[in-house]
C-alpha positions as CSV (number, residue, x, y, z in Angstrom):
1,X,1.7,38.5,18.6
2,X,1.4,40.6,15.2
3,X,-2.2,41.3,16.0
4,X,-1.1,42.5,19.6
5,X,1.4,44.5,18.7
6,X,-0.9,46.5,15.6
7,X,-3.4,46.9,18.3
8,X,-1.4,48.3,20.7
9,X,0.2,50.9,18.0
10,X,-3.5,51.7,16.8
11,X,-4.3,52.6,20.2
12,X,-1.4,54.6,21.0
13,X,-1.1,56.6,17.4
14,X,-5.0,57.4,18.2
15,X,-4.8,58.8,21.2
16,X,-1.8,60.3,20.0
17,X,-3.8,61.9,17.5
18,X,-6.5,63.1,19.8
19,X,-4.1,64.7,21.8
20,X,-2.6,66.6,19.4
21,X,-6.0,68.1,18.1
22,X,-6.3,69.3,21.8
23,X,-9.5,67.1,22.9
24,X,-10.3,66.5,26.6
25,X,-12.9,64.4,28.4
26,X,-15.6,62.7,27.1
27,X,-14.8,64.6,23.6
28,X,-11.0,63.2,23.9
29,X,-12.6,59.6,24.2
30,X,-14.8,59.8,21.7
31,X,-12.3,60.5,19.4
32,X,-9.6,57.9,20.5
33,X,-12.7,55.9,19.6
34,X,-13.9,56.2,17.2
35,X,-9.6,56.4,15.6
36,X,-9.6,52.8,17.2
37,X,-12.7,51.4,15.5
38,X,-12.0,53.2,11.9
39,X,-8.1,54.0,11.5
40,X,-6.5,56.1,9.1
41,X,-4.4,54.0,6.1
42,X,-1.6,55.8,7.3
43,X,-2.3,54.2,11.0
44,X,-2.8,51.0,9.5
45,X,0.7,51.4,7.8
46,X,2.6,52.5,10.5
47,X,1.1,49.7,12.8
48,X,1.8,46.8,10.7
49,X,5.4,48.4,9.9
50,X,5.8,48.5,13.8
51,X,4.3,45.1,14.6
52,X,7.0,43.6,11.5
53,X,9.5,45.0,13.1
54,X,9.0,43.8,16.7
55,X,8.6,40.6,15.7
56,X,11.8,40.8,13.9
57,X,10.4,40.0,10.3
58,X,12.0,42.7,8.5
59,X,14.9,41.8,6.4
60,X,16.8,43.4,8.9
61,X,20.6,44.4,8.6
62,X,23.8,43.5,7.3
63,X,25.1,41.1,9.4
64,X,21.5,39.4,9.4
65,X,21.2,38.8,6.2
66,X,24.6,37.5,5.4
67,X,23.6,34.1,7.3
C-alpha cells in the first residue's frame, strides 16, 4: 500500500505542478509526464512523508505513543 499511496501523490503533485506553470493539451501531458517518470527530490519527499503517514507509521501523537 506504501508504493500506492507515493504513486498516487507523485501523480497528483505533477499534475499539480503542470497546472501551475499554466500548460494545456498535449504540452500539459507531456509535462505531467515526464514529472511522473523523473520526479523532483522534493516530490519524492513529500510522497513518501504522505504515504508514512496514511499508513499510520509516523510516531504519531501523544496519546499514541504513551501505549
Amino acid at each position: 500500500m506504501r508504493s500506492v499511496n507515493q504513486s498516487m501523490e507523485i501523480h497528483r503533485q505533477a499534475t499539480k505542478i503542470a497546472i501551475q506553470e499554466g500548460l494545456k493539451g498535449d504540452v500539459f501531458n507531456k509535462r505531467v509526464g515526464e514529472l511522473i517518470v523523473n520526479p523532483t527530490t522534493e516530490m519524492t519527499q513529500k510522497a513518501s512523508k504522505l504515504a508514512t503517514k496514511l499508513l499510520f507509521q509516523d510516531l504519531g501523537g501523544e496519546i499514541q505513543s504513551a501505549g
